[in-house]
N, C-alpha and C positions, 0 to 999 in steps of 0.2 A: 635290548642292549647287546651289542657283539660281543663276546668274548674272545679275542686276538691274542694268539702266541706267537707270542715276542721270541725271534731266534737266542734270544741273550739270555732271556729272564722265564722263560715259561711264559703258561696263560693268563692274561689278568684282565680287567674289565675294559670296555671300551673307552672311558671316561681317565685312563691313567695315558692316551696317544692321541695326538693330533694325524689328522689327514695331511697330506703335502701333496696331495695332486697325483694327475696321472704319472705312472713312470714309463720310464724309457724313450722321454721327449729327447731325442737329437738336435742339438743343435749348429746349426750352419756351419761347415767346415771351414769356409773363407768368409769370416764374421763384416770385413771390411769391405767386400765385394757383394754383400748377401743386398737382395735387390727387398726393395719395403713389402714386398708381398712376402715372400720367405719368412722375413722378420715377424711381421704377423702370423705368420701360419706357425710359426715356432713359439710367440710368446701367448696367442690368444685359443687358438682353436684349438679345442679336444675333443676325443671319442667321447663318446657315449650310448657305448656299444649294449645289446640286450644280452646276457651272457657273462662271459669271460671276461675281467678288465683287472686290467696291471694296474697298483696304486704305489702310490712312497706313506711310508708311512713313520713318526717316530715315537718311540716311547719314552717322550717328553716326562712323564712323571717316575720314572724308573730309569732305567741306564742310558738315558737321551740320544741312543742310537740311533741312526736311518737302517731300514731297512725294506724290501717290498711285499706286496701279499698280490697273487691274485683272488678276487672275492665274482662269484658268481652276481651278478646286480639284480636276479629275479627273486632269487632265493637268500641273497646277503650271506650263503654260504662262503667260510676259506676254504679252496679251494688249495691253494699252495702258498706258503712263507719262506722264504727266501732272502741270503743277505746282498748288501749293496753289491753289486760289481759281478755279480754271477746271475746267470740266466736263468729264465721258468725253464719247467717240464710239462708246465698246465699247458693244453688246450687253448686255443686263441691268440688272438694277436690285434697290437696297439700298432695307429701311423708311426710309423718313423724305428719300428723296433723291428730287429732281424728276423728272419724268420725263425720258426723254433723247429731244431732236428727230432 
């Protein structure tokens, strides 16, 4: 079981957050011009990088915020928690996310 600290509330078990997927998916800037490939690429295909990977995460059974983690995928280590709207400092990088200075 992971134990995830939650930027809001501290550490708690893995079993009190749900997953929300990879984060930092972009989505199509001109929604209404975006051609069906785009669209797919935006709503189906994800990394599933060996390493580094950005997720959304909430803690659904405590203060129901979003927030993201990057977690190592070999190790299941955090690596870095961070809240919505601000960028990593970890290592690595997801399709569609800026690059990290």
């Amino acid at each position: 079981m992971l134990r995830i600290p939650c930027p809001f509330c501290g550490i708690r078990d893995q079993v009190e957050f749900q997953f929300g997927g990879e984060g930092h998916i972009v989505r199509p800037e001109q929604p209404d011009q975006a051609s069906n490939a785009e669209w797919a690429d935006y709503l189906f295909y994800r990394e599933n990088p060996r390493g580094i990977h950005y997720e959304r995460w909430v803690h659904s059974y405590g203060c129901r915020q979003w927030f993201n983690l990057a977690r190592d995928t070999v190790t299941h280590e955090i690596v870095e928690v961070y809240r919505m709207g601000e960028q990593p400092r970890a290592p690595g990088r997801n399709k569609g996310q800026p690059a990290i200075d």
